[in-house]
TIVOVO-351490 format. One record per atom (N, C-alpha, C): x, y, z. Coordinates in steps of 0.001 Angstrom, whole numbers, plus 500000, padded with zeros to 6 digits. Layout:
BEGIN
XYZ...
***
This chain:
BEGIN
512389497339483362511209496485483452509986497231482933509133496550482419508173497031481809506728496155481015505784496738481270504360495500481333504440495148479496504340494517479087503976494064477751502599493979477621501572492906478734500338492549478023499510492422479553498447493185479002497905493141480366495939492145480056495692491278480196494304490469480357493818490161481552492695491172481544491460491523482448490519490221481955490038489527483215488426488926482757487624488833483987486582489551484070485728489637485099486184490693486071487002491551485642487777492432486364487243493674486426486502494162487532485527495287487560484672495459486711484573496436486251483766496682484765484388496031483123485199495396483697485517494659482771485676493096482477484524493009481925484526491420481793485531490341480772485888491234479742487293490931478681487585491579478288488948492018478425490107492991477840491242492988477770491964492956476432493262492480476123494568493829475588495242494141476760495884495263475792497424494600476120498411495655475294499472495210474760500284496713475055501367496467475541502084497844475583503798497870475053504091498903475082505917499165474883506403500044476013507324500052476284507857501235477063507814502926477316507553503273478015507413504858478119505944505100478604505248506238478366504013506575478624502861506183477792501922505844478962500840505119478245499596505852479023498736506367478044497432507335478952496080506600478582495268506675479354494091505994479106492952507477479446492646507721478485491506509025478680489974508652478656489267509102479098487792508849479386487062509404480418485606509820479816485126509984481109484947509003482087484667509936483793484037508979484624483427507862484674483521506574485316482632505786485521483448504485483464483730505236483219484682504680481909485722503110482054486243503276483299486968502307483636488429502063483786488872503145483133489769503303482974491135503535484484490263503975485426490702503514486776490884502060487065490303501531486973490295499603486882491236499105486238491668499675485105493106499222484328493831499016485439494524500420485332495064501124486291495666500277487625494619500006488387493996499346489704494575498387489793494115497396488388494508496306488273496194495736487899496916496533487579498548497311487285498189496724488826498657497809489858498716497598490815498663496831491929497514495625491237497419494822492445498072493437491837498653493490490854499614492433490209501038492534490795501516494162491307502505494072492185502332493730493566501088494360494521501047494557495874499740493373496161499443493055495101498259491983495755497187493003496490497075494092496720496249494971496895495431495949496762494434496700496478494036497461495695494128499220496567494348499922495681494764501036496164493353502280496641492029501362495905490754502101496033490028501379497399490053499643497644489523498938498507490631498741499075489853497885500700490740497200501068490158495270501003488845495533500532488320493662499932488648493277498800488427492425498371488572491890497305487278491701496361486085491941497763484609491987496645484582492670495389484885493925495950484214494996494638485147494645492970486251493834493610487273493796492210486649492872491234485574491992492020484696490896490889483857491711490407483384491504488955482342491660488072480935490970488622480129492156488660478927491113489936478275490203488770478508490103488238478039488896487054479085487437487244480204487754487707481176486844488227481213486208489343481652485234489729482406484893490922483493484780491140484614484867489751486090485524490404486637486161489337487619487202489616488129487505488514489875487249488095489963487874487232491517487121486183492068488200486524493592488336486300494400489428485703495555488806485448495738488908484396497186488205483589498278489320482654499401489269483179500057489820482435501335488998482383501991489465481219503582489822481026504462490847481180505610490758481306506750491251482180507826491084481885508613492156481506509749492397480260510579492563481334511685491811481366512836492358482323513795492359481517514689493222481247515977492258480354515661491192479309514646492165478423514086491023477648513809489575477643513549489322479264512893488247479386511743488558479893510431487825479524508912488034479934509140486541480734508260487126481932507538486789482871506342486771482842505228485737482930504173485940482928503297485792484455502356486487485235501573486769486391500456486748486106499514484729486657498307485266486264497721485173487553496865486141488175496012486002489729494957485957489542494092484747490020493086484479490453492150485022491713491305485753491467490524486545492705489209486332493052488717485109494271487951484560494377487308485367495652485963485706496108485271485991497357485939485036498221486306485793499281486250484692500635487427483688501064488093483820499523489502482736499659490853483354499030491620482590499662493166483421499200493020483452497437494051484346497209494241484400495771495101482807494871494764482560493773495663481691493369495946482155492067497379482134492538498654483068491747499518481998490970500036482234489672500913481433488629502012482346488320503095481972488369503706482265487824504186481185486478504662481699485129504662481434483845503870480324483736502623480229484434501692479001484504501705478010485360503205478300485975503007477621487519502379478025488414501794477161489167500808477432490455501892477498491789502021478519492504503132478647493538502152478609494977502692478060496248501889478089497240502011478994498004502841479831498141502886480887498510503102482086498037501739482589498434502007484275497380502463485560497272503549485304498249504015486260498611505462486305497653505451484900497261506739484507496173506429485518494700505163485867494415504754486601493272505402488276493597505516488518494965505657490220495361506903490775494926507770490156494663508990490470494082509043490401492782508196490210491858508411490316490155507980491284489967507007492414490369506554493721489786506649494516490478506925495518490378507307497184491388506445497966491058505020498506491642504299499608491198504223500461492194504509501683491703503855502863492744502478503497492268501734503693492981500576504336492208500427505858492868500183507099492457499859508298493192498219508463492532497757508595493621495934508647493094495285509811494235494457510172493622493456511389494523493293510552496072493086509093496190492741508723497519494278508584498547495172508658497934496664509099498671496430510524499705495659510806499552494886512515500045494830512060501640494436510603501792493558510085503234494989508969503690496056509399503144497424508791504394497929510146505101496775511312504947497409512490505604496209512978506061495086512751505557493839513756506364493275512260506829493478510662506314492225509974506963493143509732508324492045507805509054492409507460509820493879506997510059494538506816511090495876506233511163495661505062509942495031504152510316494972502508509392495416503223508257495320504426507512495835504672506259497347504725505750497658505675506939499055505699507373500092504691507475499216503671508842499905502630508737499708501204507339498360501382506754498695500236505476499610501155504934499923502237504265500905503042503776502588502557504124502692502579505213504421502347505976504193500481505571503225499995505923503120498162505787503462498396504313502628498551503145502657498687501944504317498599501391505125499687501507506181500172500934507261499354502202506896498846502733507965497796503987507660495947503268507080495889502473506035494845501650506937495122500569506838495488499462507373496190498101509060496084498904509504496535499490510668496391499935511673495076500161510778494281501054511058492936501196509995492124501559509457490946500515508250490518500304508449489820501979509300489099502738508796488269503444508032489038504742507780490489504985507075491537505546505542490554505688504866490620503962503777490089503712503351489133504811504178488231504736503896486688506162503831487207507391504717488203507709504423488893509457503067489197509414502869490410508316501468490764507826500144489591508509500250489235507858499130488163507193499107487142508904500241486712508907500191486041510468499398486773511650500174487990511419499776489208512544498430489230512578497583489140511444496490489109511516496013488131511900496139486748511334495795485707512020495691485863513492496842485736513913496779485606515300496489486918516405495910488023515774495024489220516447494041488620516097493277488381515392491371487763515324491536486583516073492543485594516506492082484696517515492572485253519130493379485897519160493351486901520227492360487438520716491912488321520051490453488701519913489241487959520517489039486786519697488255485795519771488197485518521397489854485167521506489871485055523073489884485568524148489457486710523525489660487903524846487857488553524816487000488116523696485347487989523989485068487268524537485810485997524843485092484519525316485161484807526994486885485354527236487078485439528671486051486502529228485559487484528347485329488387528716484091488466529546483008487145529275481998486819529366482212485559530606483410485220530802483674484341532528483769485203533291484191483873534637484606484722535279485040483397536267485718483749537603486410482604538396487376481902538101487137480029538042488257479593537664488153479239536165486988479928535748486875479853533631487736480485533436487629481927533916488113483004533131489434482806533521490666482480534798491615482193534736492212481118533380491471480134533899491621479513532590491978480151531005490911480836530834491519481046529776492377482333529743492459482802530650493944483893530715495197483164530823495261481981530766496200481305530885496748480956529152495674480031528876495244480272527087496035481693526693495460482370526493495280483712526382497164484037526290497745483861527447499376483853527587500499483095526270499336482057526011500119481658524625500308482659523339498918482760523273498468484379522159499330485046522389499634485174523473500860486953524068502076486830523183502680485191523400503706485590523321504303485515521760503268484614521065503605484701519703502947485985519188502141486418520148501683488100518818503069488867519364503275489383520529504267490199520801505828489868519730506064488605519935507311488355518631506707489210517133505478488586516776505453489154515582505068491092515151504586491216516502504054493048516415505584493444516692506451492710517217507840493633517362508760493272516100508836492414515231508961492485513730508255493217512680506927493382513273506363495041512157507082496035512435507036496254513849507620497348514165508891497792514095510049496720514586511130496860513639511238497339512362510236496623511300511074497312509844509907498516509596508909498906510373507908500096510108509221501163510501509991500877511572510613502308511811512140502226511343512269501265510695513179501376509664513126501940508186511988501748507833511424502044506895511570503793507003510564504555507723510476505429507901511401506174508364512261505788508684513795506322508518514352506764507698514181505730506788514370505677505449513647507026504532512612506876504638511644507894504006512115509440504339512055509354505450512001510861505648513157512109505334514103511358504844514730512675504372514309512854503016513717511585502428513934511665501129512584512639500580511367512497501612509815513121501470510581514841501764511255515074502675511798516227503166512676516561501514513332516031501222514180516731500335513064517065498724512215516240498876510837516075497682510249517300497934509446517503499180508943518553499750509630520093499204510818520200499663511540521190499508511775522131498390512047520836497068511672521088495854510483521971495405509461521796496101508151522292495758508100523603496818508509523806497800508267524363498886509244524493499643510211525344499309511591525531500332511652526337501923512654526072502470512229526270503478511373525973504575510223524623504374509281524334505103510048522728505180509835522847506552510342521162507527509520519620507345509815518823506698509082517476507285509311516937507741508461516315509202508798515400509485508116514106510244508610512866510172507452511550510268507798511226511720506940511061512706506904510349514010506227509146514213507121508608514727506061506919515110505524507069516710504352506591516580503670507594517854502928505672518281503317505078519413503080504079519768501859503901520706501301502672520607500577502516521835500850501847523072501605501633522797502779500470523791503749501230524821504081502570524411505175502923525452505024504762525296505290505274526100504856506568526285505512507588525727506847507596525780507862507723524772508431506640524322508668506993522934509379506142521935511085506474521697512059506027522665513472505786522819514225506239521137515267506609521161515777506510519399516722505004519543516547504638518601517740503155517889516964502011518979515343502334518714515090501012519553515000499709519253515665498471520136515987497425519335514857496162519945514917495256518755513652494240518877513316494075520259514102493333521094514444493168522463513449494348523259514273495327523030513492496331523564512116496634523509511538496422521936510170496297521949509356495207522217509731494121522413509050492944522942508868493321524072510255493696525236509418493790526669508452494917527059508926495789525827507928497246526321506548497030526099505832495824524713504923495162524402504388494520525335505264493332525917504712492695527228504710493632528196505410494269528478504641495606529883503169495826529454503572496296528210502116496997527761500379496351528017500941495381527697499800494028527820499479493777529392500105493998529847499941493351531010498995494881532014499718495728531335498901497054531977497646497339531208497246496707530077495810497203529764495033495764529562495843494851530542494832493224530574493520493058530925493467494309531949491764493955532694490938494915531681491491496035530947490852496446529937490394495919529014491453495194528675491048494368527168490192493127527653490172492495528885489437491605528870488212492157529588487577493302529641486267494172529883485748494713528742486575494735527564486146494902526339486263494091524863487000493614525375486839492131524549487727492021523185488665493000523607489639493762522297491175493929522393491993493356521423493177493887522080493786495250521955494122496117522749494441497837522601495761498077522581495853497321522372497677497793522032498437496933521342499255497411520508500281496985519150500661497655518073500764497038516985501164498003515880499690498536515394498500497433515464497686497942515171496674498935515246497708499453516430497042500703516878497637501905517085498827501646516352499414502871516744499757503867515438500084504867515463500070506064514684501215506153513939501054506921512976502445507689511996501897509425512396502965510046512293502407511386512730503358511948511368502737512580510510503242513769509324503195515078509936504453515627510087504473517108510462505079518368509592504583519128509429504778520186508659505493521170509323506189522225509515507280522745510481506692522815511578506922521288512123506446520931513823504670521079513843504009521413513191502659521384513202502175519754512867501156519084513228500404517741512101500007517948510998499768517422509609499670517846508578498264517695508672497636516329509569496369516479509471495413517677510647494992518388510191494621519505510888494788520932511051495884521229510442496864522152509902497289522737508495497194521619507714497784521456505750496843522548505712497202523161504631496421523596503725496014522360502348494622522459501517494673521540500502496131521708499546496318522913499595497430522915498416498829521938499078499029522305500343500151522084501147500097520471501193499014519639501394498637517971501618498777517630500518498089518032498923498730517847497792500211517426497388501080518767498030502388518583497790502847517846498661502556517131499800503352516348500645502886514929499889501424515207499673501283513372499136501972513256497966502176514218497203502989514015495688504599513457496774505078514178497342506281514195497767506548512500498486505537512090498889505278510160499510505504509652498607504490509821497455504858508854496290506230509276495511506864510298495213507967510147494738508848509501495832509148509683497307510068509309497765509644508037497743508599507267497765508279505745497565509055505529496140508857505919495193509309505574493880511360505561494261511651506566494891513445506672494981513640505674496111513213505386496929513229503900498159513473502889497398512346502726496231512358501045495781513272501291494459513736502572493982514640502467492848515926502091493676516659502686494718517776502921495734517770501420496490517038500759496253517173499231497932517481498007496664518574497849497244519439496762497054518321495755496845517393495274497530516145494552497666515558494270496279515162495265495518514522495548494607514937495047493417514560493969493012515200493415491305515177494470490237513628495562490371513938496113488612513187497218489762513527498427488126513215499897488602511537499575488460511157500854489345509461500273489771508443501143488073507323500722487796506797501357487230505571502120487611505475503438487427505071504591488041503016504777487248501877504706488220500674504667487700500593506084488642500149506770487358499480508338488331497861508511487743497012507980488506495411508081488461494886509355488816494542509893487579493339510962487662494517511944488745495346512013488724496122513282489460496600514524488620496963514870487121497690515739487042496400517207487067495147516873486605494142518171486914493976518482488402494421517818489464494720518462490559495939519395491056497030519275490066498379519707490520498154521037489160499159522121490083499734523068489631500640522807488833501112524133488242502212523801486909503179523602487893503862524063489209505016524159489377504954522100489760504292521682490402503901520567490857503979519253489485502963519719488549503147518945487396504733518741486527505219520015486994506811519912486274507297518951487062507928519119488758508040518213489190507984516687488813506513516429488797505769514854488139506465514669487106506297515393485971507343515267484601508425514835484638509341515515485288510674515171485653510740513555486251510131513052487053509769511807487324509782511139486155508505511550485275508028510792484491509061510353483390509617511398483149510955511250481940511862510087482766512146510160484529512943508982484822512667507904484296511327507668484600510983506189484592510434505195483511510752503816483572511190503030482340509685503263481640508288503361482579506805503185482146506229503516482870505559504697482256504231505185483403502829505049482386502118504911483484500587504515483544499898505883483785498902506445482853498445507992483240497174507611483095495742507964483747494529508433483758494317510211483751493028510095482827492831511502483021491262511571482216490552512553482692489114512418482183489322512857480555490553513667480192490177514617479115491705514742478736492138515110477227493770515115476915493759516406477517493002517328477661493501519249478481494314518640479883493802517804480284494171517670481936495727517158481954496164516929480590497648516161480647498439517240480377499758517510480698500962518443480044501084518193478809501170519440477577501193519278476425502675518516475924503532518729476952504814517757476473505099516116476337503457516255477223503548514413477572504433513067476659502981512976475190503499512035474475503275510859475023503760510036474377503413508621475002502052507892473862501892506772474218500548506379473660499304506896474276498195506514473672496818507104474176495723506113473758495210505631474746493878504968475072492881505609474925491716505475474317490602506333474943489410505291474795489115505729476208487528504317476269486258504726476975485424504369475600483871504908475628482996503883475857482095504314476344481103502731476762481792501847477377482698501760477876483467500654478650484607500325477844484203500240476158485457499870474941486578500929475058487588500122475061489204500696474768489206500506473239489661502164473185490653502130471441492311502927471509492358502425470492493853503393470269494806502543470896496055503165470955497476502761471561498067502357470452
***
């Protein structure tokens, strides 16, 4: 699989832009502020519907706009596919496939496979959990699109949770029973759906971790990884725990931080609050890494993300690989590594401020864009 044609309109700093590709490596060079990240970006959120720099959808419009385009084609087996998404403030996306309008867009998540490795991959190991966990959601998404709908529900029905747990918060007597009663409905459809994240989050990560461990190793032998799911729901986390099991440990949970949450007006416990823990031989990576050491583990995420979605039965086509503005951060032993990747895969996507910052073996085509204009390829 592999992108043929990619049309930007109103798409960041780019208000029209039409490029055209073939298989193998494709580099886009430029300085900062150039745009050439936005290509890139935009690759990306044609597979995941998400952007790997935000988590809105504002900043992706052209402030001269009110929505923007991204259209491409999509070589599978020499058949093209065409993906065009519509990105409006404030409202869902509206997505075509070969010019059909589909109502659900989660039907689009299965035609493109992107991994992206970018300098902000740095903050699923030094930032907040939420990084961590969009990270495990992300690649559990890419895996099997119908994830997306738990997603997206889950949210739904935490902001009216929410909603209902400010309103009670502010009764009291036979109001506030009242709506703790209300409130019991919320329970029981969020608890079904937080124990279906959680199911395939720690399936997922099951999954991952020998493969980040055996990545790791490569670069750094002898040193241990390993991923913990660190809950808010139960004090220890059991091994081979099954749905069942996490629903009632959920409803315990709820029920022991009820007068909390309805004194603060919030719900404190679920998936949305709970942790991934990265450990380095038994240490946390966040607090502990060295920069060089967090480098090589985040390189080591995104390759084992890239061997997950090549390896799962799930997956229609091999994924195509975007590495933003990363190889002037990596060492030679590190960049060989990447290489070796890069030769796997059917099409990679490269940023870089300058051709010095690339391996002289690269090859591939070359972009270079000044004033905002793309030339070459």
């Amino acid at each position: 699989m592999y992108l043929e044609k990619l049309s930007l309109r109103n798409f960041r700093s780019h208000q029209s832009l039409d490029l055209s590709f073939i298989p193998g490596v494709i580099c886009f060079l430029g300085n900062n502020g150039q745009g050439k990240t936005n290509i890139v970006e935009a690759i990306g959120y044609l597979a995941n519907q998400e952007s790997h720099r935000v988590s809105t959808n504002l900043p992706l419009i052209n402030k001269e706009a009110k929505s923007a385009t991204i259209t491409a084609n999509i070589n599978q087996e020499d058949a093209t596919t065409q993906i065009e998404i519509e990105i409006t403030t404030g409202k869902s996306n509206n997505i075509s496939i070969n010019k059909n309008p589909i109502t659900k867009n989660k039907e689009a998540l299965h035609i493109l496979s992107v991994v992206t490795f970018a300098p902000e991959d740095l903050e699923i190991l030094k930032g907040d959990p939420s990084a961590r966990r969009a990270f495990i959601d992300t690649i559990s998404t890419q895996l099997n699109p119908r994830v997306a709908g738990i997603r997206s529900d889950l949210d739904r029905v935490l902001k009216q949770r929410n909603s209902l747990l400010k309103s009670a918060a502010m009764l009291n007597g036979k109001a506030q029973q009242t709506a703790i009663s209300t409130l019991s409905v919320f329970d029981e459809r969020w608890v079904e759906l937080a124990a279906e994240l959680i199911e395939v989050r720690l399936l997922v990560l099951t999954q991952l971790e020998p493969i980040i461990a055996k990545h790791y190793q490569e670069i750094a032998p002898k040193n241990q990884i390993t991923l913990k799911y660190q809950p808010s729901w139960i004090d220890v986390l059991p091994p081979n725990l099954t749905k069942l099991e996490i629903i009632n440990a959920l409803n315990l949970s709820i029920l022991d931080v009820r007068t909390e949450e309805l004194n603060r007006g919030v719900s404190l416990t679920g998936p949305h609050r709970d942790e991934i823990g990265f450990y380095l031989n038994e240490l946390p990576v966040k607090g502990y890494a060295s920069h060089g050491e967090t480098w090589s583990l985040a390189l080591s995420i995104k390759l084992a993300n890239l061997t997950l979605l090549k390896e799962s039965v799930n997956t229609k086509s091999a994924p195509i690989l975007v590495l933003d503005d990363v190889f002037a951060e990596l060492d030679d032993q590190r960049r060989e590594q990447l290489m070796q990747t890069v030769a796997q895969t059917e099409q990679t996507f490269i940023t870089a401020a300058a051709q010095v910052d690339l391996p002289s073996n690269l090859g591939g085509k070359i972009f270079r864009l000044d004033n905002g204009v793309v030339v070459g390829g």
